[in-house]
KEFI-732986 format. One record per residue: x, y, z of N, C-alpha, C, O in turn; residue in one letter. Coordinates in steps of 0.05 Angstrom, whole numbers, plus 5000, padded with zeros to 4 digits. Layout:
XYZXYZXYZXYZa...
This chain:
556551708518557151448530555151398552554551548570x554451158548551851038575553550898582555150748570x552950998618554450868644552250758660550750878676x552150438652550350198679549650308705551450418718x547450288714548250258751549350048764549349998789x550149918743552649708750555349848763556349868785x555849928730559050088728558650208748560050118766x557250408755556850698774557450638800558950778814x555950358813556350248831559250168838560550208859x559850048817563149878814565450138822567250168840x564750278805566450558803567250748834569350848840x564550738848563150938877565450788885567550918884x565650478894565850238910569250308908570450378929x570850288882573650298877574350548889576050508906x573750778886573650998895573451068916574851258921x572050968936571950878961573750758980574550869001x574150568973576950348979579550558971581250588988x579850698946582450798948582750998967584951008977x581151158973580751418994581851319025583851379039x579651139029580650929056583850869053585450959070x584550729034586750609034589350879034591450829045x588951099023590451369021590451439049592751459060x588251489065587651579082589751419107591151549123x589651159106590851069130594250989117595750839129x594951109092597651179090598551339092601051339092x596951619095597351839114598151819139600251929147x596451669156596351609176599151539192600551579212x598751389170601851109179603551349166604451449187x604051429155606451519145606551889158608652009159x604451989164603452209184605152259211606152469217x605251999227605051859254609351849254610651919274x610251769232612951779230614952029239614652259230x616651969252618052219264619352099299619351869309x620352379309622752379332619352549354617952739347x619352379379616952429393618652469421620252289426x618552629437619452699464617552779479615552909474x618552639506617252699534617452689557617552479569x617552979571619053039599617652869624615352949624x617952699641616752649655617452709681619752769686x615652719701616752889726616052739744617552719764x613652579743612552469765611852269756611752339733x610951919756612551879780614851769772615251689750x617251759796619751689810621251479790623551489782x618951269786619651109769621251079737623250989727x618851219730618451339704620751699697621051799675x621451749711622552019710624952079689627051949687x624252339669626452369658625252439626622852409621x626852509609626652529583626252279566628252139562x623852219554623752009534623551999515622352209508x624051849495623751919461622551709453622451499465x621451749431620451459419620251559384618451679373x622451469375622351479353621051319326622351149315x619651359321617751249298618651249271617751419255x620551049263621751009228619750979209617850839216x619651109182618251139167617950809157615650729151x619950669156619750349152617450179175616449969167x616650289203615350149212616550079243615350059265x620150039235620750089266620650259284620350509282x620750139305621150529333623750359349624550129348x624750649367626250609382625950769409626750999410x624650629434624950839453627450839472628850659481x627551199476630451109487629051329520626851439523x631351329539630151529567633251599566635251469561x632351889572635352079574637751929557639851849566x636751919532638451879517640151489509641951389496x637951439525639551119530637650959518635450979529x637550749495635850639475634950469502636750429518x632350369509630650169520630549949506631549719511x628850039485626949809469627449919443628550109431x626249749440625149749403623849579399623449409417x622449559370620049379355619049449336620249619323x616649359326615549519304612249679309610849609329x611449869291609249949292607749999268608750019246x605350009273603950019259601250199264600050139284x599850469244597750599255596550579242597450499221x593250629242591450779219589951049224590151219242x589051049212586851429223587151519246587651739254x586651229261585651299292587251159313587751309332x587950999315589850809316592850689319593850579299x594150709339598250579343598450249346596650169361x599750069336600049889350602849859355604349929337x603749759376606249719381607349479389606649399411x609049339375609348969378613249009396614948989378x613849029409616148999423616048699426614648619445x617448509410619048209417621348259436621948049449x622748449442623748419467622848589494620548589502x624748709504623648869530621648729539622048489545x618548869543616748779557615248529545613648399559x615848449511615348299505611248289489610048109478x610448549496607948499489606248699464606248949467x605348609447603248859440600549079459598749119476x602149149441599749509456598549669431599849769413x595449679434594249809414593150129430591350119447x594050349423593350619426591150719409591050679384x590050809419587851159394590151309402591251279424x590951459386592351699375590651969362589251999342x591552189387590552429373592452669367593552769386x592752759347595052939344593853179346591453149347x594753439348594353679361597253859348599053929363x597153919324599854119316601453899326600953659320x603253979342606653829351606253599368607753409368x603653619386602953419405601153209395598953249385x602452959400600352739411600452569428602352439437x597252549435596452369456596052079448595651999425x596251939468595651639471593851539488594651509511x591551479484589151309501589551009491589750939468x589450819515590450559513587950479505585850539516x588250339485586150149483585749879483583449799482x588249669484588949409493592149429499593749499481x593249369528596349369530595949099538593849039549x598648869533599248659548600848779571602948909571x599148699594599248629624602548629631603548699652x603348579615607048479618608948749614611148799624x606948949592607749239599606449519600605349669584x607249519632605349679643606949989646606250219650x610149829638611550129637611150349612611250599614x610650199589609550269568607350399566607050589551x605650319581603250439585602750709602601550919596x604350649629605050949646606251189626605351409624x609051059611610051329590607251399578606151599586x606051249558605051349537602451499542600951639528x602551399569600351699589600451959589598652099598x603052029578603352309580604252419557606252309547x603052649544603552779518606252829502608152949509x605952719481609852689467609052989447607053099436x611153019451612353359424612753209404613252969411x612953239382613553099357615953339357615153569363x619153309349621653479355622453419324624353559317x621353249303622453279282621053129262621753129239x
């Protein structure tokens, strides 16, 4: 059978796109789970936090046990976004690096409106389940 450098091209290209597209449903579906984090300092912020990440797309953060917020999320490879319509009311886009049980959060666009969001997600979550 003779294969074009049409086809070959066409073929690379499909192949390509599905890898990407696998790859950041890893991601997203990777990123899902029960995330905890002790905080000590500061005053404000203090105490045990969770932020649970539903495989559907919702989260729920709760502190020492008491739901805050909620909203939805969304990740890719590298990538969190977090849309809260209530609480602080704003999106927040993170890089995410995981590490075995731990991941980090480097801000990379927060709305101004939450800045509490941004102090938690300063400090390293355990992934607990």
């Amino acid at each position: 059978m003779r294969v074009s450098m049409r086809t070959g091209v066409v073929v690379a290209t499909v192949a390509t796109i599905a890898v990407a597209v696998a790859s950041a449903g890893l991601a997203a579906g990777g990123m899902a789970g029960k995330y905890t984090a002790t905080i000590n300092s500061p005053a404000q912020i203090k105490g045990t936090w969770s932020l649970n990440l539903k495989p559907g797309g919702g989260y729920v953060v709760s502190l020492n046990g008491r739901s805050l917020a909620d909203g939805t999320w969304s990740a890719t490879p590298t990538t969190i976004t977090f849309r809260e319509p209530d609480g602080c009311g704003g999106t927040g886009t993170y890089v995410w690096k995981k590490a075995k049980a731990v991941v980090r959060f480097t801000p990379k666009r927060e709305d101004p409106r939450c800045q509490v969001r941004r102090a938690v997600l300063a400090h390293p979550f355990v992934q607990a389940r």
